[in-house]
VEXTIKOL-55203 format. One record per residue (C-alpha): x, y, z. Coordinates in steps of 0.2 Angstrom, whole numbers, plus 5000, padded with zeros to 4 digits. Layout:
! VEXTIKOL-55203
XYZ;...
! end
This chain:
! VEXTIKOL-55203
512250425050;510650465056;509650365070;507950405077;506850325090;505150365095;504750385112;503250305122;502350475118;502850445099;503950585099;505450555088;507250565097;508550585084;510550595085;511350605069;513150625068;514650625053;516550555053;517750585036;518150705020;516750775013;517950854998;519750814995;520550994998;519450985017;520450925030;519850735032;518450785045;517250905034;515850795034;514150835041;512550765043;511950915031;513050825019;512150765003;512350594997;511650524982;510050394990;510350274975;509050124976;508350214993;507250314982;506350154976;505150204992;504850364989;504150304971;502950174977;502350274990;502050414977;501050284968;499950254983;499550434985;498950454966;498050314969;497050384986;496850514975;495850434960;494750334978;494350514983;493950614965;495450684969;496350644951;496550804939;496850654924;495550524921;496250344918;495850274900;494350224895;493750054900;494750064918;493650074932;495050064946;496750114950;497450004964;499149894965;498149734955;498049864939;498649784926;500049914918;499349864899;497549954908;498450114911;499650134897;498650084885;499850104866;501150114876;501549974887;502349814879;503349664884;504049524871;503349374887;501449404880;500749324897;501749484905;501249594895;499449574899;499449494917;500949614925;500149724939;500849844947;501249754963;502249644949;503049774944;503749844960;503849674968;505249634955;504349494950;504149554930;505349394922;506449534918;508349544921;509249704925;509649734907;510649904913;511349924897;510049954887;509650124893;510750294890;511150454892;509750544883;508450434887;506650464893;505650364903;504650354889;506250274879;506350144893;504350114890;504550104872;505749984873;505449864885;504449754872;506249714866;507049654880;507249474884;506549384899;507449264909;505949214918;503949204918;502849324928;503149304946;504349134945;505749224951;506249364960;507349464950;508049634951;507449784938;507749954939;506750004923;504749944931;505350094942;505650214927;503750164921;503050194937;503850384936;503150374921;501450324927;501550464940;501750584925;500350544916;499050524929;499550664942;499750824930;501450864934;503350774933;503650614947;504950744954;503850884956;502450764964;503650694977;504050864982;502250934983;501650774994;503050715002;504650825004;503850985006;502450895023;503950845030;505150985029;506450885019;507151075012;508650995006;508350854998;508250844977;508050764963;509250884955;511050844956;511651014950;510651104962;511150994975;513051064970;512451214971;511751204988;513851164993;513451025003;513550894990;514950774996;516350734982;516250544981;517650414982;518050214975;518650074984;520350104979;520250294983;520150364968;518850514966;517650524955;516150634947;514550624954;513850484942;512150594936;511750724927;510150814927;509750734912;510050534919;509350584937;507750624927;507950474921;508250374936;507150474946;505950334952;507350214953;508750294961;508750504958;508450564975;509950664984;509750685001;510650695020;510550615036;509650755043;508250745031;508150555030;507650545049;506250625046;505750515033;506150385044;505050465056;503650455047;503950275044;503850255061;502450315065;501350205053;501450365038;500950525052;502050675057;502050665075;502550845075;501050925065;499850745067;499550785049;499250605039;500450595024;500150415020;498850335021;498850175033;498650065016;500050125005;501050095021;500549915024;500649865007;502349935001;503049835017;502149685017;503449545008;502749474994;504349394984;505449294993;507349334990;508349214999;507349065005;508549015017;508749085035;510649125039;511049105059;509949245066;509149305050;507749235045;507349205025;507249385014;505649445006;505249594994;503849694997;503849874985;505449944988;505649885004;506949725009;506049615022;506649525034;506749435053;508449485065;508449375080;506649405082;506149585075;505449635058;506749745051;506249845034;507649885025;508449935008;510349965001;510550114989;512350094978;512950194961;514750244960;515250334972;513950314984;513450174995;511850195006;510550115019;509050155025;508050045039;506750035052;505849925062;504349945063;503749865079;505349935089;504950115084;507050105079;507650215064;509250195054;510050285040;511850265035;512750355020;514450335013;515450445000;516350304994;515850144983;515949964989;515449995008;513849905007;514449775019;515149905032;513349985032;512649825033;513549765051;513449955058;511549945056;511749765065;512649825078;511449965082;509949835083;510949745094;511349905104;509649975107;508749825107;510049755122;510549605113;512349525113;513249585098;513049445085;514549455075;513649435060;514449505048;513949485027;512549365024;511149485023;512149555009;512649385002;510749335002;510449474991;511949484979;511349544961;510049674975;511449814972;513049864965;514149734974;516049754970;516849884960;518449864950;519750024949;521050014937;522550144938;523850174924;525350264931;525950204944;525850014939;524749934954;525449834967;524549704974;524749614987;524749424985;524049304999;523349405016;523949575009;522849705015;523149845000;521449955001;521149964984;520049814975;521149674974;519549584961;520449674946;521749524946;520649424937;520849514922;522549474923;523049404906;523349234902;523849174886;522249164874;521848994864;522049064846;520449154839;519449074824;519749204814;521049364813;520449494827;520249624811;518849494805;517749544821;518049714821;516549834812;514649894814;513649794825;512049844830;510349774839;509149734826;507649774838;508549924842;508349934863;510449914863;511050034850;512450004841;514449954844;515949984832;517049884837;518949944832;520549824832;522249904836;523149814820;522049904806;523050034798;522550154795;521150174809;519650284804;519450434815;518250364825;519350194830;520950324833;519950404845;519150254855;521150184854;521850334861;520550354874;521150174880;522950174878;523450274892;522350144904;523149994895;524950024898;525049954915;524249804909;525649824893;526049884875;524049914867;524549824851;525149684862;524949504850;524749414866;523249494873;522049534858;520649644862;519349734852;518849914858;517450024857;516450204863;514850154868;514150304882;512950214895;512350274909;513650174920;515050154907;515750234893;516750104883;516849924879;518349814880;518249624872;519849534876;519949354866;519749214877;519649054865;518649024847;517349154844;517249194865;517749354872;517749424887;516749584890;517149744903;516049904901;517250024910;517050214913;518750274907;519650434916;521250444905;521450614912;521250554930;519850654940;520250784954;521850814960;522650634955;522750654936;523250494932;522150384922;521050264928;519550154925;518050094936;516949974932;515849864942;516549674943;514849604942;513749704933;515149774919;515849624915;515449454904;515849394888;515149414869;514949244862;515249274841;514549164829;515249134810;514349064796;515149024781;516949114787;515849254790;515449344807;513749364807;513549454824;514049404843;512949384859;513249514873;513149424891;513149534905;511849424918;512449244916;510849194929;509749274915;510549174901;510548984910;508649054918;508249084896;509148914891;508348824905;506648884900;506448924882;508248824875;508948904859;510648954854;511849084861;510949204849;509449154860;510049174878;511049344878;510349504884;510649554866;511049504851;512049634838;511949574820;513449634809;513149784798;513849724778;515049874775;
! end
């Protein structure tokens, strides 16, 4: 945790401090505030800002990259079709011409999340190209809604235009001015470094740090950043202080950018909750009232890692918060209350969740851990067992019979637009399996045995490999008819650390949902894959169709 405050001189005062396990062989209290932590969605500032630079660059005749012909100006009203001409695309054609890029980082694009349709191996320029096949759930600037990938173009943007990679232009104007030595983009030299924490679920389970070099790249503009409490403060600093060092005086954003990327222009959450007022979205920033003062905020969360960074900017109060373990959104959430509460001399509120609550789908809300050996035991009623008590629900019930045998849905499936891949979908019963479908069923065995025998009659399921960036498999358990529902774990059949038991982890939001098959003639034709069920009512309320129409994706079977 780091807090800093600017004195009446607009010095910065800053306390930083650390409680808990930095590594499972430490001895419970190795944490520090050197520790690094995976900044998650907190990096979605630094990108925005480094947009704001590159474009007071092109103001001054700074640029080393001329913008394509026919573009006078690079401000936050450019259209993104302007500056990536050839490249840019989306299947709304209004969007695709009209989005700008306070749009874009406004979360205001009609686009879902669609965090399946991106992989290990990707470029930003794969996100680019395919972004013309993902669906929208609603029109340009209708609704607020949540997309990680406008951030992968604006890294991409910052490419193109400054002469050097987003991560190597954040550096040279932003962490390097402010002396942030430790923080990265890089997850292995953050290990190297041998302050990077080890990171935790809900359920206490360790698990990997969730990037490689190759996804952080990736993610860089929407969540790559690695950094500590120590080095946040003086981000926060800056912040503070309108976008000046008040050690060197020296002017690392420009008044402008500053303004802009804080000023709310998407409302979030409409309604005010006791001393909260209604939520806005500026660019990368969260906005909102707290019994009386502006508070700027945003929540970081991948696996393993949940983050907060906040200021307010009239009260010259800085907060950062970092946890090594998943699911503790809410905890930073009324710590950062408290300390409002605290330095500002107000009553403690004894508000606990409705920030969070206001801003559900803003994050990674709940994870789900699944453990193999031992069976879990939950506790029923007002138990209190740590780990995520939310995994019940996939507790099985006994199906409605399928339409057809579960071997007629197996096969090749694959998304005919080509922005989800493909899926091979193996059943248990087939005999004998191919090579591939012994492998996906033996991958899974070991995690289905606390839930009972894999070829289980009662409980059909269909099982597949399918690397993403936040899973690595696919399970379809029959519901009723043609419906199944859909979980994209991360499986750990070997366990991860010193617990080698296996495991899963998935998130109960965002990895779960159901693929909705359809059959023609006594034939499956392909199924629907629903992850977002707010994008598919937004799509059937606004364009109608079938579920072919209102998915995130459709996969079309492939004819053997």
């Amino acid at each position: 945790m780091g807090v800093v405050r600017l004195n009446s001189r607009r010095q910065p005062i800053v306390e930083s401090a650390a409680w808990g396990r930095q590594t499972e062989e430490g001895d419970g209290n190795d944490l520090s505030p050197k520790a690094l932590f995976a900044m998650a969605s907190c990096s979605k500032a630094f990108l925005v800002t480094a947009v704001g630079l590159l474009m007071d660059d092109f103001a001054r005749g700074y640029n080393v990259t001329p913008l394509p012909s026919g573009l006078s100006r690079f401000d936050w009203d450019t259209k993104v079709r302007d500056l990536l001409p050839g490249e840019w695309g989306l299947r709304d054609e209004w969007a695709e011409r009209s989005l700008s890029l306070h749009d874009a980082f406004s979360h205001l694009s009609g686009l879902p999340r669609h965090e399946y349709a991106y992989k290990p191996g990707d470029t930003s320029a794969d996100v680019l190209r395919r972004l013309k096949y993902l669906s929208p759930a609603r029109e340009l600037r209708e609704q607020w809604m949540y997309n990680n990938q406008m951030f992968m173009v604006g890294a991409h943007i910052i490419s193109e235009f400054s002469g050097m990679s987003y991560p190597s232009f954040v550096s040279s104007r932003l962490l390097v001015p402010l002396n942030m030595s430790s923080t990265t983009f890089s997850p292995s030299e953050a290990a190297k470094s041998g302050r990077l924490t080890q990171t935790w679920t809900r359920g206490v389970r360790r698990i990997p740090f969730w990037f490689s070099d190759e996804v952080a790249d990736l993610f860089a503009g929407a969540g790559g950043i690695t950094s500590s409490a120590e080095d946040m403060t003086k981000w926060l600093t800056v912040l503070l202080n309108e976008g000046v060092d008040p050690l060197t005086n020296a002017s690392i954003i420009s008044v402008s950018v500053f303004q802009e990327m804080i000023t709310a222009r998407a409302v979030v959450s409409g309604v005010a909750v006791g001393p909260l007022s209604i939520m806005g979205y500026g660019m990368g920033w969260f906005r909102v009232s707290y019994k009386g003062h502006d508070v700027v905020w945003h929540f970081g969360a991948i696996p393993g890692f949940s983050t907060l960074v906040a200021f307010l900017p009239n009260d010259s109060l800085g907060v950062v918060l970092l946890a090594n373990m998943d699911e503790k959104q809410d905890t930073n959430m009324e710590i950062l209350l408290r300390i409002i509460d605290e330095a500002l001399g107000h009553p403690q509120s004894g508000l606990s969740l409705p920030l969070l609550t206001s801003c559900a789908r803003c994050s990674r809300p709940t994870s789900v851990i699944r453990q193999a050996h031992p069976p879990l035991k939950i506790k029923t009623g007002t138990g209190t067992d740590d780990r995520d008590q939310s995994h019940t629900t996939t507790t099985e019930h006994a199906p409605l019979s399928q339409a057809l045998s579960l071997d007629a849905y197996a096969g090749t499936y694959t998304d005919p637009l080509g922005a989800y891949g493909n899926i091979i979908l193996c059943a248990p019963a087939l005999t004998p399996p191919s090579a591939y479908c012994a492998r996906v069923l033996a991958d899974f065995a070991p995690i289905e045995e606390s839930a009972g025998p894999l070829l289980s009659g009662s409980r059909p399921s269909l099982f597949a490999a399918w690397p993403r960036v936040w899973s690595s498999h696919v399970r379809l358990r029959h519901v009723a008819g043609n419906s199944f529902g859909l979980t994209l774990p991360r499986l750990f059949p070997e366990g991860f650390g010193r617990n080698t038991t296996p495991f899963e982890f998935y998130d109960s939001q965002l990895s779960v949902g159901r693929a909705e098959f359809v059959v023609e003639d006594g034939q499956v034709s392909g199924f629907a894959l629903i992850t977002d069920e707010d994008a598919a009512m937004g799509r059937q309320r606004r364009w109608g169709g079938s579920v072919k129409e209102v998915g995130d994706a459709w996969f079309g079977r492939v004819q053997s």
